[in-house]
N, CA, C and O atoms as a printed pandas DataFrame, in Angstrom:
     atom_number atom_name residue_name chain_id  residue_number  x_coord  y_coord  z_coord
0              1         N          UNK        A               1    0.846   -1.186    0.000
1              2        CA          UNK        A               1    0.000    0.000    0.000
2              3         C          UNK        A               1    0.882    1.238    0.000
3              4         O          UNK        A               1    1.930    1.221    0.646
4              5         N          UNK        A               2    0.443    2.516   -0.824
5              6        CA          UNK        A               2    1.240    3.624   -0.793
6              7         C          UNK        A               2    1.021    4.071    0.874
7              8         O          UNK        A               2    0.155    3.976    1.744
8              9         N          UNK        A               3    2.368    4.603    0.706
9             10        CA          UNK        A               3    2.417    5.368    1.930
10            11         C          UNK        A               3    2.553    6.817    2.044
11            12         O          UNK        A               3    3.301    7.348    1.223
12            13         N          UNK        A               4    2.108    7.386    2.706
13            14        CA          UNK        A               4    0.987    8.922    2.528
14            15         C          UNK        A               4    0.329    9.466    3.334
15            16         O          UNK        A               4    0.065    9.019    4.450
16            17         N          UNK        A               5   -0.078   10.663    2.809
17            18        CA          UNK        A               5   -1.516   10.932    3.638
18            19         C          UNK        A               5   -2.254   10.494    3.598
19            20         O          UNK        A               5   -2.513   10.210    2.428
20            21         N          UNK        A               6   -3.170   10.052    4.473
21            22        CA          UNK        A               6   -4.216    9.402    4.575
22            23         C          UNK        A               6   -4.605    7.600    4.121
23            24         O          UNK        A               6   -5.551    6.991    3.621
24            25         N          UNK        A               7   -2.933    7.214    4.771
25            26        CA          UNK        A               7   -2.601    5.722    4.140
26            27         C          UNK        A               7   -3.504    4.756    5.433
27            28         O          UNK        A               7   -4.002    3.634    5.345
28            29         N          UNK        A               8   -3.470    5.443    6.266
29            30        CA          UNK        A               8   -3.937    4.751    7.776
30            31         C          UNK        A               8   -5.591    4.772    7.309
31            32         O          UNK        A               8   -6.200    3.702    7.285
32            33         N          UNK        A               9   -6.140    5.790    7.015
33            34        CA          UNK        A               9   -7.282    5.996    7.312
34            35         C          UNK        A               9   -7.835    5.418    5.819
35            36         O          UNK        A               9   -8.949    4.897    5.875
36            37         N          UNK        A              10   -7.152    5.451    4.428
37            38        CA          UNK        A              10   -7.478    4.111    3.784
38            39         C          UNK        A              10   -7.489    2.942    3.932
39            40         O          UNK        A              10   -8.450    2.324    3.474
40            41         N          UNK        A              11   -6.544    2.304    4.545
41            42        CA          UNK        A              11   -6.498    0.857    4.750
42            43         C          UNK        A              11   -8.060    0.510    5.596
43            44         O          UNK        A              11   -8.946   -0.320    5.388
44            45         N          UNK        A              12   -7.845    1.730    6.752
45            46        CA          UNK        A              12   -9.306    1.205    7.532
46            47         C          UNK        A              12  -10.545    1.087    6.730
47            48         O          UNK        A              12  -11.314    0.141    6.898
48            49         N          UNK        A              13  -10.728    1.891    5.984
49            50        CA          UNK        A              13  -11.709    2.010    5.117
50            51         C          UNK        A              13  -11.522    1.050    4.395
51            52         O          UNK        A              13  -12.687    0.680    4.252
52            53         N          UNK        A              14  -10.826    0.248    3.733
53            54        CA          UNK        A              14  -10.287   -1.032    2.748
54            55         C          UNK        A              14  -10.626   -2.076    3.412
55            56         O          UNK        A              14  -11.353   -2.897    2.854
56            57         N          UNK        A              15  -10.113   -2.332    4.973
57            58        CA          UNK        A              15  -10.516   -3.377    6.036
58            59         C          UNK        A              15  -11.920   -3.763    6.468
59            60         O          UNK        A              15  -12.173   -4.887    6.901
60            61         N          UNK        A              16  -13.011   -2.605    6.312
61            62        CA          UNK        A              16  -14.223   -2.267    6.691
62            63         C          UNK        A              16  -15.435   -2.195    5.172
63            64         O          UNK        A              16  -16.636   -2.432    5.041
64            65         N          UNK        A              17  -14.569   -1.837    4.438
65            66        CA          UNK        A              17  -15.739   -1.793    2.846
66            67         C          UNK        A              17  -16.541   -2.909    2.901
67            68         O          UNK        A              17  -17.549   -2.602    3.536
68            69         N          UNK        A              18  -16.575   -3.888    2.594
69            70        CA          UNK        A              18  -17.243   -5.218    2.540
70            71         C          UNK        A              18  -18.180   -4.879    3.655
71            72         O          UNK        A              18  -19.346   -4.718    3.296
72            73         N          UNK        A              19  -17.900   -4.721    5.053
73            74        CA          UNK        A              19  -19.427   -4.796    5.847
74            75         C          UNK        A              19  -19.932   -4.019    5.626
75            76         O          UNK        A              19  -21.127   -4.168    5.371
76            77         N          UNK        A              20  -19.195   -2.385    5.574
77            78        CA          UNK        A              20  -20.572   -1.002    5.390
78            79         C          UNK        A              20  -21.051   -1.246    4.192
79            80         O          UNK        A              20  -22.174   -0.744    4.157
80            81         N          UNK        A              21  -20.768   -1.810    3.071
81            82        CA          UNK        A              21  -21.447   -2.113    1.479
82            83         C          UNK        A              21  -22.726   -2.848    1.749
83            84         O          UNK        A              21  -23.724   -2.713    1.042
84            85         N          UNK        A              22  -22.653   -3.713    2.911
85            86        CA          UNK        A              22  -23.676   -4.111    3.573
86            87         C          UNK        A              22  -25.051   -3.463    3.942
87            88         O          UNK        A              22  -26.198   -3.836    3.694
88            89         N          UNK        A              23  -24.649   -2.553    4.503
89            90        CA          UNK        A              23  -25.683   -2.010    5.373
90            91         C          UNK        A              23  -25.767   -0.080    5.250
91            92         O          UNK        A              23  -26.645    0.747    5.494
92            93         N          UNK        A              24  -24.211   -0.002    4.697
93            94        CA          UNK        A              24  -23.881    1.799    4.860
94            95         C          UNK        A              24  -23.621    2.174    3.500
95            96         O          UNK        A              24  -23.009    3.225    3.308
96            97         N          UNK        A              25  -24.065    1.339    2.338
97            98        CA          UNK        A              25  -23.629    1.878    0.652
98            99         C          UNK        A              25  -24.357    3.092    0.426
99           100         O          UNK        A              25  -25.554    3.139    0.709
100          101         N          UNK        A              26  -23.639    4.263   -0.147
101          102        CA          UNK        A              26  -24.365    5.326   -0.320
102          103         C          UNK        A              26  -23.833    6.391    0.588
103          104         O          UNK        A              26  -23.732    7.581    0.291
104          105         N          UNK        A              27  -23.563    5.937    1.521
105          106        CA          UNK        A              27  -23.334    7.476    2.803
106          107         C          UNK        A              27  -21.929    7.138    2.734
107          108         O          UNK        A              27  -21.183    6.411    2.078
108          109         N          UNK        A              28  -21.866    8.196    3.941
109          110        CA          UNK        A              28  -20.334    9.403    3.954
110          111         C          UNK        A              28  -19.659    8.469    5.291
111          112         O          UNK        A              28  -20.332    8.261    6.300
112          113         N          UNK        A              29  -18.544    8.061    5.169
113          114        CA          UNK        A              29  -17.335    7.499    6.367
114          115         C          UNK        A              29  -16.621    8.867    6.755
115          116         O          UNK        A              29  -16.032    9.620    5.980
116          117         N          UNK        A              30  -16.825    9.042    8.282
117          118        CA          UNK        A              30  -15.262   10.056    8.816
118          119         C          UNK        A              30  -14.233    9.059    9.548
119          120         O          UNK        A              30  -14.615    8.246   10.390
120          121         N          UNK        A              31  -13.058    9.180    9.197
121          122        CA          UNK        A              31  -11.721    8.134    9.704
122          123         C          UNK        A              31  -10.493    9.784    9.848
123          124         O          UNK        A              31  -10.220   10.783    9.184
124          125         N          UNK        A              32  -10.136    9.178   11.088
125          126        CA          UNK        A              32   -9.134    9.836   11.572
126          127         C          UNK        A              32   -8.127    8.934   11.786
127          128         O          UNK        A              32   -8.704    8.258   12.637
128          129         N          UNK        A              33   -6.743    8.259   11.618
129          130        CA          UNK        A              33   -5.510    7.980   11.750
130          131         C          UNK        A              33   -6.847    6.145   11.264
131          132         O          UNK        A              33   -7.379    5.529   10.340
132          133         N          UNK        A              34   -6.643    6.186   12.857
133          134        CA          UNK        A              34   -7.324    4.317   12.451
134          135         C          UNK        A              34   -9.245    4.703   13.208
135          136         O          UNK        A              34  -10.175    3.909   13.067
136          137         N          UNK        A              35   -9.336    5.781   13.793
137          138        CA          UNK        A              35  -10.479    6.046   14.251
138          139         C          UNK        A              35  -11.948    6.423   13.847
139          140         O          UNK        A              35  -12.166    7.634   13.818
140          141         N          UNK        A              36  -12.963    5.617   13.540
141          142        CA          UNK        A              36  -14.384    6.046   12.813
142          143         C          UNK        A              36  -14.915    6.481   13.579
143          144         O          UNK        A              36  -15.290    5.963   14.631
144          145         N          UNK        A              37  -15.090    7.784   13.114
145          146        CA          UNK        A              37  -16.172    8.590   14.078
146          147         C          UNK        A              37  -17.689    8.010   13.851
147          148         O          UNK        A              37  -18.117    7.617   12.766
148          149         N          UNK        A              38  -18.452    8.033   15.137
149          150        CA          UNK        A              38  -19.792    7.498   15.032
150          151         C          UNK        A              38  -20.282    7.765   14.297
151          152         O          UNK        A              38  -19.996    8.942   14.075
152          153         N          UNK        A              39  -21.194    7.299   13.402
153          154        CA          UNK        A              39  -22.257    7.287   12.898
154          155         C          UNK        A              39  -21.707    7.389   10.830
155          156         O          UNK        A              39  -20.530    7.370   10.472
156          157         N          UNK        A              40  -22.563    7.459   10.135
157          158        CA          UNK        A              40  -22.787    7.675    8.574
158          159         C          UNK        A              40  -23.517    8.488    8.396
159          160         O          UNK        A              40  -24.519    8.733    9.067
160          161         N          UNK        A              41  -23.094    9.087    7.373
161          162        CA          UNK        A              41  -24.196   10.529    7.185
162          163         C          UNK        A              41  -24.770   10.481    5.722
163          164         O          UNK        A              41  -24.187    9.705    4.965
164          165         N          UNK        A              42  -25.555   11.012    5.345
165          166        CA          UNK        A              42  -26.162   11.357    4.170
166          167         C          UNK        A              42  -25.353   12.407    2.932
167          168         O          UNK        A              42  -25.805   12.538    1.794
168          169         N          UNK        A              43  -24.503   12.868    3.268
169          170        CA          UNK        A              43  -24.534   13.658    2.911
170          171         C          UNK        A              43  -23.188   14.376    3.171
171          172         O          UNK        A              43  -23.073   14.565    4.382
172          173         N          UNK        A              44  -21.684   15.041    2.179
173          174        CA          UNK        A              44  -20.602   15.378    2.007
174          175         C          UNK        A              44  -20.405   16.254    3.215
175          176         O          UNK        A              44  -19.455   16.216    3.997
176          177         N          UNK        A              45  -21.589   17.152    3.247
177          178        CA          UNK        A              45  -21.303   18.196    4.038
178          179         C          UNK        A              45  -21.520   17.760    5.367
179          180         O          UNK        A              45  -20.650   18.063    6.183
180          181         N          UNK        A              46  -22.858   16.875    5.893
181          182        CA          UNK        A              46  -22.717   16.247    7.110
182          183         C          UNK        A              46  -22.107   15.642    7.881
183          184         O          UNK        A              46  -22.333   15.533    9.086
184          185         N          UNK        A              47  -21.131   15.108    7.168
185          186        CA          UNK        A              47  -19.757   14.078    7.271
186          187         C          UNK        A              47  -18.765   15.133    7.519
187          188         O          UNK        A              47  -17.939   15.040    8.426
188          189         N          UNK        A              48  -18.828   15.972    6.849
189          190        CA          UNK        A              48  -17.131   16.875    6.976
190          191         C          UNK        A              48  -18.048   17.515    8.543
191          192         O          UNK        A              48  -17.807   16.884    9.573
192          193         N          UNK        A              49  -18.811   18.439    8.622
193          194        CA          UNK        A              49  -19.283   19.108    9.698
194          195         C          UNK        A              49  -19.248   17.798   11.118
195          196         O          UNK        A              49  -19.563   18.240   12.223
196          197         N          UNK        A              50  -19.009   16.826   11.063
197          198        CA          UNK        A              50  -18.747   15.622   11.968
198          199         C          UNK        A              50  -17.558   15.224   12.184
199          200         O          UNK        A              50  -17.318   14.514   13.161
200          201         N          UNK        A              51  -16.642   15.589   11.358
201          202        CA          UNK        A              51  -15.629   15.061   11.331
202          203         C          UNK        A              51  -14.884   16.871   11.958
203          204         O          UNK        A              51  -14.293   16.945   13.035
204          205         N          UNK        A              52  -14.949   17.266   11.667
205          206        CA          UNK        A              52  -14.671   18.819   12.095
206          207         C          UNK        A              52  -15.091   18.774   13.737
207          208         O          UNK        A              52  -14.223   19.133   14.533
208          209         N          UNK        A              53  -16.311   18.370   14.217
209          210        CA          UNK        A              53  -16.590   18.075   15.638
210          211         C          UNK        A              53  -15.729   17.419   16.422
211          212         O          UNK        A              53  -15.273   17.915   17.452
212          213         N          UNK        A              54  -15.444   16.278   16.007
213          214        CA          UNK        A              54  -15.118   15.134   16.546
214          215         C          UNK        A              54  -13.406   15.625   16.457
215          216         O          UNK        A              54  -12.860   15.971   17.505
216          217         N          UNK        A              55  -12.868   15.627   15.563
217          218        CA          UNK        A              55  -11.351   15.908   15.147
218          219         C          UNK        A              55  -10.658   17.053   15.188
219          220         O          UNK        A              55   -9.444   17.242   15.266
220          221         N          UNK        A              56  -11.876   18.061   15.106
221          222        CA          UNK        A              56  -11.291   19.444   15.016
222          223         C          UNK        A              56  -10.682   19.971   14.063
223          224         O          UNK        A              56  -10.789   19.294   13.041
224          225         N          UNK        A              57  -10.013   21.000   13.929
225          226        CA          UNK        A              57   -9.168   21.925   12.492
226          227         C          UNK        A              57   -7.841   21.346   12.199
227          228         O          UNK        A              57   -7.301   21.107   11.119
228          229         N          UNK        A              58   -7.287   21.111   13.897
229          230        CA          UNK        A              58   -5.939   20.915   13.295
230          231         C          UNK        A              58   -5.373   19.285   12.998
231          232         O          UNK        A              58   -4.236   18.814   12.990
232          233         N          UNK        A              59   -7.039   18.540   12.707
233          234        CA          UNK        A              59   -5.956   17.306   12.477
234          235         C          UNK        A              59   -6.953   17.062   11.044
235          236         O          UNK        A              59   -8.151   17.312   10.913
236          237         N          UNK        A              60   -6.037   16.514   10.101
237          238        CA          UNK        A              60   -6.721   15.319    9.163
238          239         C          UNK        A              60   -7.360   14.190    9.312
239          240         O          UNK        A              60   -7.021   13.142    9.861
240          241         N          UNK        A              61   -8.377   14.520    8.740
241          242        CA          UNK        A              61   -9.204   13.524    8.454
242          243         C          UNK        A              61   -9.976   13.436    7.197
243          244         O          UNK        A              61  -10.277   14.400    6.492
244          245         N          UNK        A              62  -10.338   11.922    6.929
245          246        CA          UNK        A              62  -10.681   11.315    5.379
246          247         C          UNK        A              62  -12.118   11.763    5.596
247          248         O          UNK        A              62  -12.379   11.918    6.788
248          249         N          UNK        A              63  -13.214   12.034    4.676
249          250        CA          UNK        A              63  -14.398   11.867    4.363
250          251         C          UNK        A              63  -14.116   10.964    2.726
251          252         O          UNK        A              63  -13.307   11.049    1.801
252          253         N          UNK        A              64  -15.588    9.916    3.151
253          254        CA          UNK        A              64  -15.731    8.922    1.966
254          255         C          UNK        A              64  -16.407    8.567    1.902
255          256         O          UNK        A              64  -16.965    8.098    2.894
256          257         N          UNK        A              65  -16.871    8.502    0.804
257          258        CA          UNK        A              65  -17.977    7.880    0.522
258          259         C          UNK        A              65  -18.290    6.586    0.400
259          260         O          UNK        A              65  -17.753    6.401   -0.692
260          261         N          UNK        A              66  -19.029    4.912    0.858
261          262        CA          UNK        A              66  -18.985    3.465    0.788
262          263         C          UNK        A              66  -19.578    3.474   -0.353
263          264         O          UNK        A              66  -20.772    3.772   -0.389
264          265         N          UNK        A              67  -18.849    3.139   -1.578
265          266        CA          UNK        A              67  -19.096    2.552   -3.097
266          267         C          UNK        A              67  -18.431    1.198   -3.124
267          268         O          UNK        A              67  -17.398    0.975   -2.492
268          269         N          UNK        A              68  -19.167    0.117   -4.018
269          270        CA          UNK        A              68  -18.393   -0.926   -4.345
270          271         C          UNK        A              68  -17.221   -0.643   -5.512
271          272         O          UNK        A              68  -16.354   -1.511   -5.612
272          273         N          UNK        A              69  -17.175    0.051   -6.041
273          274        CA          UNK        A              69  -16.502    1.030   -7.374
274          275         C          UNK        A              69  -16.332    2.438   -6.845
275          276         O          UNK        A              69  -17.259    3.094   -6.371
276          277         N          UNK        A              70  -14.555    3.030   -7.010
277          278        CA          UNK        A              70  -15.106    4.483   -7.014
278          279         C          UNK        A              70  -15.313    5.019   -8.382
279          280         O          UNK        A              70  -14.869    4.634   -9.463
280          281         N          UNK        A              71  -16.166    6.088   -8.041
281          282        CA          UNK        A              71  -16.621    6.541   -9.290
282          283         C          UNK        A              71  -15.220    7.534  -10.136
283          284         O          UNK        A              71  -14.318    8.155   -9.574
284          285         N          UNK        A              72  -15.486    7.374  -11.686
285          286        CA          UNK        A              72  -14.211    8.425  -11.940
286          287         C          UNK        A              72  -14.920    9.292  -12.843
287          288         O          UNK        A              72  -15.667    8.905  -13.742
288          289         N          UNK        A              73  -14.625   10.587  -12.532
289          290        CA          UNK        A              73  -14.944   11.877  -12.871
290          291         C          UNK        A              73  -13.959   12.648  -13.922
291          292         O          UNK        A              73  -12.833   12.961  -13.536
292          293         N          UNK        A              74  -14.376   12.951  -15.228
293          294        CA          UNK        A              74  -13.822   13.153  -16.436
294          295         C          UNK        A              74  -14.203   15.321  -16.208
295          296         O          UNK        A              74  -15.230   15.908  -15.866
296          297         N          UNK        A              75  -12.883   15.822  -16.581
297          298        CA          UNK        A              75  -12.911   17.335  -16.671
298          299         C          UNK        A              75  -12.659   17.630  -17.780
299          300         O          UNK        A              75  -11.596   17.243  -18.265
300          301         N          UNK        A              76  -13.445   18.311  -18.439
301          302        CA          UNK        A              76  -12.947   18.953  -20.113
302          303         C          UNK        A              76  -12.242   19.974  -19.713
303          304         O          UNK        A              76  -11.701   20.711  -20.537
């Protein structure tokens, strides 16, 4: 696995895909280092405004979305 920003808080998300595809496909993951903040949200902005609570300004953290595929986005 690359190693990086946000290499910790992918893998967790990599370790965990298969069950939230389960039950959480569609909504928003917050992961801090190896830490999921409670809950799934609906929604980009609900997730970051949670993850901002929970983590605060001065640390990184992933928002993501649970897809079985990520989607890829073409820019003219």
């Amino acid at each position: 696995m690359a190693a990086g920003l946000f290499s910790n808080e992918l893998r967790v998300f990599q370790e965990h895909r298969d069950e939230w595809l389960r039950t959480k496909a569609g909504k928003f993951v917050v992961i801090q280092d190896s830490v999921v903040a409670e809950g799934f949200f609906d929604t980009y902005s609900e997730a970051l405004k949670a993850g901002l609570q929970a983590f605060g300004v001065d640390h990184n953290f992933l928002v993501k979305q649970v897809w079985t595929t990520e989607p890829v986005y073409y820019l003219a």
